[in-house]
C-alpha positions in Angstrom: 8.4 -1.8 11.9 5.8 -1.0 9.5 3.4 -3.6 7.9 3.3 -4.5 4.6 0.5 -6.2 2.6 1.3 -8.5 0.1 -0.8 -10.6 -2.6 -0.5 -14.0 -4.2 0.3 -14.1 -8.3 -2.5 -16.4 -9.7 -0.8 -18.7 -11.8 -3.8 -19.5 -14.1 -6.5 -18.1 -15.3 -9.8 -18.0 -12.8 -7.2 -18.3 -9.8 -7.9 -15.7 -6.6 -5.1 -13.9 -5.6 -4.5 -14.0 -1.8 -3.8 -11.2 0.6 -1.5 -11.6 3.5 0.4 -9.0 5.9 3.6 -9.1 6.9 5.8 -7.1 9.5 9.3 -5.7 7.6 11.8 -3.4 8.3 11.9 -0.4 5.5 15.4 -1.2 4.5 14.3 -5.0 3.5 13.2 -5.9 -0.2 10.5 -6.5 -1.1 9.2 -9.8 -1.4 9.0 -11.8 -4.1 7.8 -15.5 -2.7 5.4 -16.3 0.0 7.5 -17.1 2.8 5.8 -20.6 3.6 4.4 -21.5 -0.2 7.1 -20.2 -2.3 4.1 -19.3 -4.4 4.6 -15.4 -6.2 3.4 -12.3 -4.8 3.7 -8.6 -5.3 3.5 -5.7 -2.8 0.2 -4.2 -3.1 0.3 -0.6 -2.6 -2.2 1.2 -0.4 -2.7 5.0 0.2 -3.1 6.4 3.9 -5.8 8.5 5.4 -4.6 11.5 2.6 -5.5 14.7 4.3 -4.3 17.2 7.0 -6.2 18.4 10.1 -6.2 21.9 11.1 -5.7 22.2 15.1 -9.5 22.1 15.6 -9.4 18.3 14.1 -11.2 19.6 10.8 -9.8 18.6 7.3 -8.2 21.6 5.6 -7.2 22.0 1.8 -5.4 25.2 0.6 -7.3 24.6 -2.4 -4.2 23.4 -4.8 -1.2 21.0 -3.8 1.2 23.2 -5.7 2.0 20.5 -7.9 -0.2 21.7 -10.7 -3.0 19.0 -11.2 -5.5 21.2 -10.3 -6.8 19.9 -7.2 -8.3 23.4 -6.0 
């Protein structure tokens, strides 16, 4: 089950937002209320590592992702 990373909705201004992880199966919504607080939160969306390794372990990059932003 993959692990999700979640973050408190401040209420007021000057109020710090609060990170918390939680296990979830893929199928399950998101959630919308800290499970113990009821307090707001949003998924916060993180990227992965973001490249591919070639056998020998090294990063490789064709040079453009073929989706035309220009990446080469």
């Amino acid at each position: 089950m993959p692990t999700y990373v979640y973050e408190t909705i401040p209420e007021q201004k000057g109020q710090k937002s609060v990170q918390f992880e939680l296990q979830q199966s893929m199928k399950d919504a998101p959630l919308t209320k800290h499970p113990e607080t009821g307090v707001p939160v949003r998924r916060v969306i993180s990227g992965g590592y973001g490249f591919v390794g070639t056998a020998k372990g090294t990063p490789s990059h064709s040079g453009s992702c073929g989706s035309g932003c220009g990446c080469g």
